[in-house]
DOLOMAR-289888 format. One record per atom (N, C-alpha, C): x, y, z negated; residue in one letter. Coordinates in steps of 0.2 Angstrom, whole numbers, plus 5000, padded with zeros to 4 digits. Layout:
N
XYZA
...
end
This chain:
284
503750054907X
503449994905X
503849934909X
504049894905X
504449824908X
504149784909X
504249734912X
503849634911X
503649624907X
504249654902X
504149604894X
503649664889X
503549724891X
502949754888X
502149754891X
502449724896X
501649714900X
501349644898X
502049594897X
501549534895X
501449514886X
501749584883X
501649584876X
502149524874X
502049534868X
502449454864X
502249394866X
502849344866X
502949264869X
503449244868X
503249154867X
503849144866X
504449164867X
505049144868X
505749134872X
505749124877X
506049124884X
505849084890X
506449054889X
506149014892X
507048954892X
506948914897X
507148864900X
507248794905X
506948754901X
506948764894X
506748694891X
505948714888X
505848794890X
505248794885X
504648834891X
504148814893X
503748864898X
503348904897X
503348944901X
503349024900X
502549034897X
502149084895X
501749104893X
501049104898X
501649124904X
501149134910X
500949054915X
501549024915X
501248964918X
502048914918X
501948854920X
502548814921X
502648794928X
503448814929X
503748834937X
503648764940X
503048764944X
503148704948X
503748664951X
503948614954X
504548554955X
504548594960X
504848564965X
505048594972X
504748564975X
504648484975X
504048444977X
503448484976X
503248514972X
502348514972X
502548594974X
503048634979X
502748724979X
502948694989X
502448734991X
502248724999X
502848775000X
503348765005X
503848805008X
504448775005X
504548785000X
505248774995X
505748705000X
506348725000X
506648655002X
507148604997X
507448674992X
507948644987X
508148684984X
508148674977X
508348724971X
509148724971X
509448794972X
510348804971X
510348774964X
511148784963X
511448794956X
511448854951X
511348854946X
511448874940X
512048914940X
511948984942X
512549064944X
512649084937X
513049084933X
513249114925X
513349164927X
513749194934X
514149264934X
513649294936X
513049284936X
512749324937X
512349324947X
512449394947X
512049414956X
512649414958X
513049474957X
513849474961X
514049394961X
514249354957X
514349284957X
514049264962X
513549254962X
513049214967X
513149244974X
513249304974X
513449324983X
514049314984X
514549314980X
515149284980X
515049204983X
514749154980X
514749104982X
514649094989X
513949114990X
513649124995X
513949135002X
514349195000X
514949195004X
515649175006X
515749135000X
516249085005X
515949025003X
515449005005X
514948955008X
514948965014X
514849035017X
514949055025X
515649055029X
515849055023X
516649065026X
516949015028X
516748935030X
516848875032X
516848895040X
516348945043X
516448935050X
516649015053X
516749015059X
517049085059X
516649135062X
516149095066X
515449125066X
515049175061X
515049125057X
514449135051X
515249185046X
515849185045X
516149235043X
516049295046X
516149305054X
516049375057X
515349395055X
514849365056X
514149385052X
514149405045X
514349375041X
514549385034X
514649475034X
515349475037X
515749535037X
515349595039X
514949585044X
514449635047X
513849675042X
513749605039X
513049615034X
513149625027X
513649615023X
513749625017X
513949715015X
514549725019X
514449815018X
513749845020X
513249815024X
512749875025X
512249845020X
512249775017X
511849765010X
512049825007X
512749825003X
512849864997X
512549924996X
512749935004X
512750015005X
512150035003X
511649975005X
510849995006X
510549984999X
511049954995X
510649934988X
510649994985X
510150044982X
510050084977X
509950034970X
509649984969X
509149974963X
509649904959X
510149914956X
510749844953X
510249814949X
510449744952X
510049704948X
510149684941X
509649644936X
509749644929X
510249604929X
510849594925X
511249554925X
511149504918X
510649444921X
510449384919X
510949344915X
510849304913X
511549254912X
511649184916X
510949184921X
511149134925X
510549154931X
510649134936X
510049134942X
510449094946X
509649084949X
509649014952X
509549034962X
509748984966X
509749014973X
509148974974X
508548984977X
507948934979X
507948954985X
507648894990X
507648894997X
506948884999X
506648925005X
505948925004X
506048935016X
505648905015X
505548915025X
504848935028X
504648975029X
504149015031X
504349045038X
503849065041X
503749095049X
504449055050X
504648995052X
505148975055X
505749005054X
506049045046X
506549055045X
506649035037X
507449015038X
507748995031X
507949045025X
507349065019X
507349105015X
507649095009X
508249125007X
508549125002X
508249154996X
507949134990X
507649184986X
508149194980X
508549224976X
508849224970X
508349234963X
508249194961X
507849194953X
508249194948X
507849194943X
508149194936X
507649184932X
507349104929X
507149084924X
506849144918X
507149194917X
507449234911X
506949304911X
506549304917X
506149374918X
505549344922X
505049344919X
504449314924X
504449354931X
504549424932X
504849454937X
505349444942X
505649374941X
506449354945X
506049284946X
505349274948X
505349224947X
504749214951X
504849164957X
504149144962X
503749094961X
503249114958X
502549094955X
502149054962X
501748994961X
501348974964X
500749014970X
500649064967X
500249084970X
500349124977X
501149154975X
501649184981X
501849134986X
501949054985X
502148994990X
501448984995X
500848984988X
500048984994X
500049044998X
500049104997X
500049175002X
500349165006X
501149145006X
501649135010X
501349075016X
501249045012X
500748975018X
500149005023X
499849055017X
499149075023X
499349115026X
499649165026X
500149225030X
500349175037X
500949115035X
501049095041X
500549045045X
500049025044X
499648975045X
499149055050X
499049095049X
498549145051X
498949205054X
499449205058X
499949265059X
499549285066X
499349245070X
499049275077X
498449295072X
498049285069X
497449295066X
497449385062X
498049385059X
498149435054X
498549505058X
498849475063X
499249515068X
499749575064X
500249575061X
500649585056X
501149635059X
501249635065X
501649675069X
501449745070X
502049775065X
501749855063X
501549875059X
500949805057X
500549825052X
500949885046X
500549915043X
500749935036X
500649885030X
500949875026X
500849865022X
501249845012X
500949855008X
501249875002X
500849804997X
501549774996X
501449724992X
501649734985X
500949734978X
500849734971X
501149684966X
501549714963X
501749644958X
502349594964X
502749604968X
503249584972X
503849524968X
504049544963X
504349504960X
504949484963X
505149424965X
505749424970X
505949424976X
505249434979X
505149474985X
505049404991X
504749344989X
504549314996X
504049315000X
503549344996X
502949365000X
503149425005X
503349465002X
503449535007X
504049505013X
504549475010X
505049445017X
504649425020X
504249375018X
503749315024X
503349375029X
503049435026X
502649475028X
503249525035X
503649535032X
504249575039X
504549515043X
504749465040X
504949405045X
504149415051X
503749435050X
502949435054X
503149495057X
503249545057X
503349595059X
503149655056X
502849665051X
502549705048X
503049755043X
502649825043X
503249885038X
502949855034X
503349855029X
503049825020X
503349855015X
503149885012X
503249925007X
503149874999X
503749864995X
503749814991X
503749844983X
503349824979X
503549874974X
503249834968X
503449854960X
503649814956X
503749884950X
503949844943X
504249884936X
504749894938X
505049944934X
505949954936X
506449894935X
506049874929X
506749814928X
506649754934X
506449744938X
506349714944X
506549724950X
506549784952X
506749824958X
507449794960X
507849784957X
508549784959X
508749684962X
508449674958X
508549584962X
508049594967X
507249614967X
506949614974X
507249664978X
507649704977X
507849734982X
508349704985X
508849674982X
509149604984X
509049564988X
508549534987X
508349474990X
507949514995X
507649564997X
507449585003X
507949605008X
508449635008X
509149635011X
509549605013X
509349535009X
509849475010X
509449435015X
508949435016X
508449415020X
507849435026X
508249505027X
507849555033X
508449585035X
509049595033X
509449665036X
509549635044X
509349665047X
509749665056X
509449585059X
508749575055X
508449505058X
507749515059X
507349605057X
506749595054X
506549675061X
506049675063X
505949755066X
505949805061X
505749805056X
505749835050X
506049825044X
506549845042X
506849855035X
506549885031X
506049845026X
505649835019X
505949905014X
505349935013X
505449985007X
505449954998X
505649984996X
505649974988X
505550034986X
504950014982X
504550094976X
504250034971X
504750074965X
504250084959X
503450094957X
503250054955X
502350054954X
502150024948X
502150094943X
501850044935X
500850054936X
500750014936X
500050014939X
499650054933X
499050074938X
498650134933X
498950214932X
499750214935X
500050264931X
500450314939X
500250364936X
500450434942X
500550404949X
499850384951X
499550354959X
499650394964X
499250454961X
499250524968X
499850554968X
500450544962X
501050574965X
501450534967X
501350464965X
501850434970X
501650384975X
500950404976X
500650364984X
500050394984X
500250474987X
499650514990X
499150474993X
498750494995X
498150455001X
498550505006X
498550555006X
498450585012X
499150585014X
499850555012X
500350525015X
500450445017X
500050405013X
500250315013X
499450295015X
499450265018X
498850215020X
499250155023X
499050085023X
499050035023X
498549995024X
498849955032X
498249895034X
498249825028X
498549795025X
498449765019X
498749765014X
498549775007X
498749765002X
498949675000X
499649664999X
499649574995X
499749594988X
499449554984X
499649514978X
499549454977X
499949424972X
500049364971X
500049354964X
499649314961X
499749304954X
500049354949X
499549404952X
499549464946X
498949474941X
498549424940X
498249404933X
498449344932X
498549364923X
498749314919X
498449364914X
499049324908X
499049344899X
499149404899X
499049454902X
499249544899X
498649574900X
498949634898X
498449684894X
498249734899X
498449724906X
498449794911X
498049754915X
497549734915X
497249694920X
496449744924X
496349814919X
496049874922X
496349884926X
497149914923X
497449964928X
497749924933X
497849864933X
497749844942X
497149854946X
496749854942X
496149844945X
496049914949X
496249984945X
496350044946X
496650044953X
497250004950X
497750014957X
497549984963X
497349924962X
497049904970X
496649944972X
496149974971X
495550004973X
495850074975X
496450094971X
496650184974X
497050164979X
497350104980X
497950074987X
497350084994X
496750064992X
496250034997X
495850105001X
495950085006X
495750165011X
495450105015X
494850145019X
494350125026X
494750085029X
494650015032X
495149995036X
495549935032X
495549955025X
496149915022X
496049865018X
496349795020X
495949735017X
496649725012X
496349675005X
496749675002X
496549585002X
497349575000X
497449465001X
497549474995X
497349424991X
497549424981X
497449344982X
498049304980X
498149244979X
498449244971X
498149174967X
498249184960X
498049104959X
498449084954X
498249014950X
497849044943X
497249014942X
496749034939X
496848994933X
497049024927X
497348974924X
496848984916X
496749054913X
496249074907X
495549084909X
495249094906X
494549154908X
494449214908X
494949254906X
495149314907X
495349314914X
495549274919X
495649264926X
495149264928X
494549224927X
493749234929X
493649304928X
493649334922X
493449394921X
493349444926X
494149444928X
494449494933X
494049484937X
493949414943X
493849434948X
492949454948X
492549424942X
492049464943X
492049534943X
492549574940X
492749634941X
492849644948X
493149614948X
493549624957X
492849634961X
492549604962X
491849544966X
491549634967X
491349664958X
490849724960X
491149784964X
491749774965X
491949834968X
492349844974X
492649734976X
492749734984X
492049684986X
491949694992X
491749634996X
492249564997X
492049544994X
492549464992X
492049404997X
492849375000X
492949335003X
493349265000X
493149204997X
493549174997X
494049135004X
494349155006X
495049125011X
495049055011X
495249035003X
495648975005X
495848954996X
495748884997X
495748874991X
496548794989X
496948814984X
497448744984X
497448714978X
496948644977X
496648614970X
497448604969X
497848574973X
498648574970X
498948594963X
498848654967X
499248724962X
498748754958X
497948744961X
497448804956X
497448854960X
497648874965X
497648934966X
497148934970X
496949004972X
496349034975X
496449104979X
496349094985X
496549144989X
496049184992X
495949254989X
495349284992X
495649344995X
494949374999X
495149435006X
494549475000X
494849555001X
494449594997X
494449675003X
493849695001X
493649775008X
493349795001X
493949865001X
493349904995X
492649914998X
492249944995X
491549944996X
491450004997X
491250045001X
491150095000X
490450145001X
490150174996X
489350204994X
489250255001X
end
């Protein structure tokens, strides 16, 4: 299953045309962000290319380059989709400068609103949440700033997504944790609702929080997340769900949600519409 079969038919996405699922806020109105890069035709390889002799200006930042680019590669299993343009966005959480690579062109290459609020509650609450160690496995991951913010905190985090996503969030998690983070960030496949017990046993994986972030919208799998959150969810295990609440099928869900975690509303940003809730499955 892809992005583009989970969110069914829609328009085109284009720069000029807004997507189905929402329109990419300015960099003015997304909390974190500092400045949108340029427009990479050549693609991912292009864009680290850049990237890299932007560091080559000083000899410092060269010798660090040299270090850390052979153990990216090495470490890349999952090649990213090669787009026809992505864009560099800059985002600063827990006091570090995160690099995100998106791309317009995949709702999946792309950081939604509701990922910038988690990212803020995350940092605004890190003595609160105590993250160091933690386990934990982030739903619907996308370009991967939630789960960086989450390891930049100290936390194992296990990041996971469609296949055709894997390869640019793997990316960006690399390019933004290798040899800075206590833990280097896993990536696993997770088509929600689908072969849970064989690729995340209970009695191998448990996890002190589950994140997602804007993973209701316009599709059609909005049981089988709901499936998925609740088999992710062991004794102990709180799940964070931030979301810009944009249909009524958005309502829907969470009263779904409501009968089957203990919900807390967090936090709320009239801003963006989003809404940040703490969920503990329930248990009889």
């Amino acid at each position: 299953m892809s992005w583009a079969e989970r969110l069914g038919p829609c328009p085109a996405f284009s720069s000029q045309q807004a997507p189905a699922m929402d329109v990419c806020l300015s960099s003015a109105q997304q909390p974190g962000r500092r400045e949108e890069g340029l427009s990479s035709p050549g693609g991912w390889l292009e864009a680290e290319k850049k990237g890299a002799s932007q560091k080559d200006s000083t000899g410092a930042a060269l010798e660090e380059s040299n270090r850390i680019e052979p153990s990216l590669h090495s470490l890349q299993k999952f090649v990213p989709t090669d787009y026809a343009s992505y864009t560099q966005e800059h985002y600063r959480f827990a006091g570090k400068e995160i690099v995100i690579q998106e791309s317009i062109e995949s709702y999946g290459a792309v950081v939604w609103p509701g990922a910038t609020a988690l990212c803020q509650y995350l940092e605004e609450h890190a003595e609160e949440l105590n993250f160091q160690d933690a386990k934990i496995l982030e739903i619907g991951a996308g370009p991967g700033l939630v789960s960086i913010v989450a390891s930049i905190l100290g936390a194992q985090v296990t990041a996971t997504d469609l296949p055709d996503v894997l390869g640019n969030l793997q990316y960006n998690l690399l390019k933004n944790t290798l040899r800075c983070t206590a833990h280097l960030p896993e990536v696993k496949e997770l088509v929600w609702g689908e072969d849970l017990d064989k690729n995340f046993p209970k009695s191998a994986f448990y996890y002190d929080y589950i994140l997602a972030s804007d993973v209701v919208y316009h599709h059609y799998f909005l049981d089988k997340l709901l499936t998925t959150m609740v088999y992710l969810s062991q004794p102990g295990t709180v799940l964070l769900w931030a979301n810009k609440f944009r249909f009524s099928t958005d309502y829907e869900f969470l009263d779904k949600f409501k009968q089957v975690f203990d919900t807390t509303l967090l936090a709320e940003y009239p801003e963006s519409s989003v809404k940040l809730f703490k969920g503990i499955l329930k248990w009889d």
